[in-house]
C-alpha positions in Angstrom: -15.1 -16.2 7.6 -18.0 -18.4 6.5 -20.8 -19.3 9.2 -23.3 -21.9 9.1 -26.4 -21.3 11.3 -28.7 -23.7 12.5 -31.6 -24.0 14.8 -34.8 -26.2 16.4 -33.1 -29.1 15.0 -35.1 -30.9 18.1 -33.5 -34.4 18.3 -33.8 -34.8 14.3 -29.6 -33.3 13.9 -28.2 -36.7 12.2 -30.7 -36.0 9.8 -28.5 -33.3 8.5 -26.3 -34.9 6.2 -24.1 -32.7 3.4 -24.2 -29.7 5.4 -22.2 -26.9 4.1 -19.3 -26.2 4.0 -18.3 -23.1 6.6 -15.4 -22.0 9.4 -18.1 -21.7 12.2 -21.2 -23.6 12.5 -23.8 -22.4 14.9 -26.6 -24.1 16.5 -29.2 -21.6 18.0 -30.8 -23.6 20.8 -33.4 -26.2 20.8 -31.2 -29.7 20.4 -33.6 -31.2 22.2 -37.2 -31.9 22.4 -37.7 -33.0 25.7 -34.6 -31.8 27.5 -33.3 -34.6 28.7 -29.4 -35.2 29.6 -29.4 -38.0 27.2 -30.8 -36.4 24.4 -28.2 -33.4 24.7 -25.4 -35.9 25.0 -26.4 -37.6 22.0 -26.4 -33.6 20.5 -23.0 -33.1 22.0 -21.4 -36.5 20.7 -22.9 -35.6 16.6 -21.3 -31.9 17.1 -18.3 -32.9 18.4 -18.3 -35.2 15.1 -19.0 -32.8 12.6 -15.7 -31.7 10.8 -16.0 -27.6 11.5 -12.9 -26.0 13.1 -15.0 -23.8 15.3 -18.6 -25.0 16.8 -20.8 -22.5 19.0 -24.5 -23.6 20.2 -26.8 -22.0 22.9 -29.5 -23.0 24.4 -33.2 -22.8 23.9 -36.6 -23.3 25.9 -36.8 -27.2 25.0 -33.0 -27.5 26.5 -33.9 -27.7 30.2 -31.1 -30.1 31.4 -28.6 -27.3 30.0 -30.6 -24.3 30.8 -28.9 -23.6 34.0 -25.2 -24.8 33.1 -22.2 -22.5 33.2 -20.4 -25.2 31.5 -19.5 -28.4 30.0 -16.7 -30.3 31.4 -14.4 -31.9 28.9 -15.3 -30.2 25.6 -12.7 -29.6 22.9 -11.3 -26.4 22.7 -12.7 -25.6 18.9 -16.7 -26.8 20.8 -18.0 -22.7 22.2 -20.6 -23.6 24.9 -22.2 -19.9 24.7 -23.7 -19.7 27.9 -24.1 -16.1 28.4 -20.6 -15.2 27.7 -18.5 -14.9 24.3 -15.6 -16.1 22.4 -13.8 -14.6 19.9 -12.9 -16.8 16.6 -10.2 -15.0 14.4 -11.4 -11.5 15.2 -14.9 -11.6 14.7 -16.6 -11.1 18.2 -19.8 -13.8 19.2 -22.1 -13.4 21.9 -24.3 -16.2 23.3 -27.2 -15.4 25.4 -29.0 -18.4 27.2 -32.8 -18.4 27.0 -34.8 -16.5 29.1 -31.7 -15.1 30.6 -30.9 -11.0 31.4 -30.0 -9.2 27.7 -28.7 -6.3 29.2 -25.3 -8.7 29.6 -24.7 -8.7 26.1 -21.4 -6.5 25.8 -21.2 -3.6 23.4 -18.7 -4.0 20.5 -20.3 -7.9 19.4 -20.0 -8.8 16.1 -22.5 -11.6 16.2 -25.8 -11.8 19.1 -26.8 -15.6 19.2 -29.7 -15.8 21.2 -32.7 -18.5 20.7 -35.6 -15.9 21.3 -36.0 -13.6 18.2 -37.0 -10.1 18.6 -39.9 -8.8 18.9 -41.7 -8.3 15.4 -38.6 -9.7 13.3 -39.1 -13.2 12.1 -40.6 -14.2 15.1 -44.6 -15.0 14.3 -45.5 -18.8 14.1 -48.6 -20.2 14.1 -49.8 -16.1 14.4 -48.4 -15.7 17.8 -45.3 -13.4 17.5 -43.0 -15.2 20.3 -40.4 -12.2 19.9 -38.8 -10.6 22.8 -39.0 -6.8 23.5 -36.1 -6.5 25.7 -33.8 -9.1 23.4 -34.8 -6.3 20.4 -33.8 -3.4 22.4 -30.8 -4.9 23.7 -29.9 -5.6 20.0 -30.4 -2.6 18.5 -28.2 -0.8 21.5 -25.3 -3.2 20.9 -25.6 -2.8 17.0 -23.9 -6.3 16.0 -23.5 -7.2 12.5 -25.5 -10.2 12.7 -28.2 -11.5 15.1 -28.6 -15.2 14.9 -31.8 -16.9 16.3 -34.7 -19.3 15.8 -37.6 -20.4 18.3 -40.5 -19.5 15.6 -40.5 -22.3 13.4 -42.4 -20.2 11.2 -40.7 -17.2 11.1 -37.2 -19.0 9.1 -35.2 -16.2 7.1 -33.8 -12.9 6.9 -34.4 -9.4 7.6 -32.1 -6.5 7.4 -32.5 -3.3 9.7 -30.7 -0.6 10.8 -27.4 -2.1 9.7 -28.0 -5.5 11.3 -28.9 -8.7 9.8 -31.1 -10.7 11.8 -31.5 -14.2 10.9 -34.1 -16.7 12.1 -32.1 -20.1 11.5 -35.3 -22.8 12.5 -34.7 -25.9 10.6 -38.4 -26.8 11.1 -41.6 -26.0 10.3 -44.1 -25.8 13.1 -45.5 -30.3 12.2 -41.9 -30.8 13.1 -40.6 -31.3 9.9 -37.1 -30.2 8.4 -37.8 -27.9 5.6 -35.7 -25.1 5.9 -32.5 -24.8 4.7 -29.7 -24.4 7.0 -27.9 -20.4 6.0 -24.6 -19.4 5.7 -22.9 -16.1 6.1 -19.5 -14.3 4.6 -18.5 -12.2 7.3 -15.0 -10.6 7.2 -13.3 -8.1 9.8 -14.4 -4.8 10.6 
């Protein structure tokens, strides 16, 4: 299975054009700027456009109209609304956490952790502030998924292996705003 992971797009998402190619693309929080419904609609109707079979977002600190959803009503089945709950896409186990949200309800035996808070001291400094979150980390490193997906530190964009997980900070900005990063993508196959 091939993921795309993306993150902070912040309004600016149909400036993505010739994304890659992948099974799964997921968005790690921060559609928005100002968290407004109509900014997340306007989120909600690119995604539902993109051609991927399976779609997963979560959402982050600017998201405030969708911070406190349990749902979406009348999204397609392939469209995974993680809002601190999973879904499982031939085999491979995801996990969405909401932001600023309890980690200890991320189950054991997840394949893949989206949250949009990185842990604490992995990819997480911007502007030198490290905006990483202890309990998020310790949660993580208890469950031991395969990949933890996040982004929220502009700055702190890439990759860093650990004790058998790959964490990944997916930002597509820099901290002026501007997309610079490129989005990642991930071969993952069954355990």
């Amino acid at each position: 299975m091939k993921i795309l992971q993306i993150s902070d797009t912040h309004n600016k998402h149909r400036q993505l054009t010739n994304l890659p190619a992948a099974d799964v693309i997921v968005h790690c929080g921060d559609i928005t700027e100002n968290g407004t419904e109509e900014e997340a609609l306007d989120f909600l109707n690119w995604f539902m456009e993109l051609s991927y079979p399976h779609k997963i977002f979560v959402t982050g600190n600017h998201d405030l109209c969708l911070r406190d959803a349990e749902g979406i009503e009348d999204l397609p089945d392939h469209i995974h609304f993680l809002q601190d709950c999973g879904c499982e896409i031939d085999g491979i186990r995801f996990f969405g956490l909401s932001y600023d949200h309890e980690e200890s309800i991320i189950p054991m035996y997840t394949d893949i952790v989206i949250t949009h808070e990185p842990p604490t001291m992995i990819l997480d400094e911007s502007d030198g502030i490290h905006w990483g979150n202890i309990r998020i980390q310790n949660r993580v490193r208890e469950v031991k998924p395969r990949y933890h997906l996040f982004g929220h530190a502009h700055d702190g964009y890439g990759i860093h292996k650990q004790d058998g997980i790959i964490y990944s900070n997916g930002s597509l900005l820099d901290e002026q705003s501007r997309l610079c990063h490129a989005p990642k993508v991930f071969q993952i196959g069954n355990r």
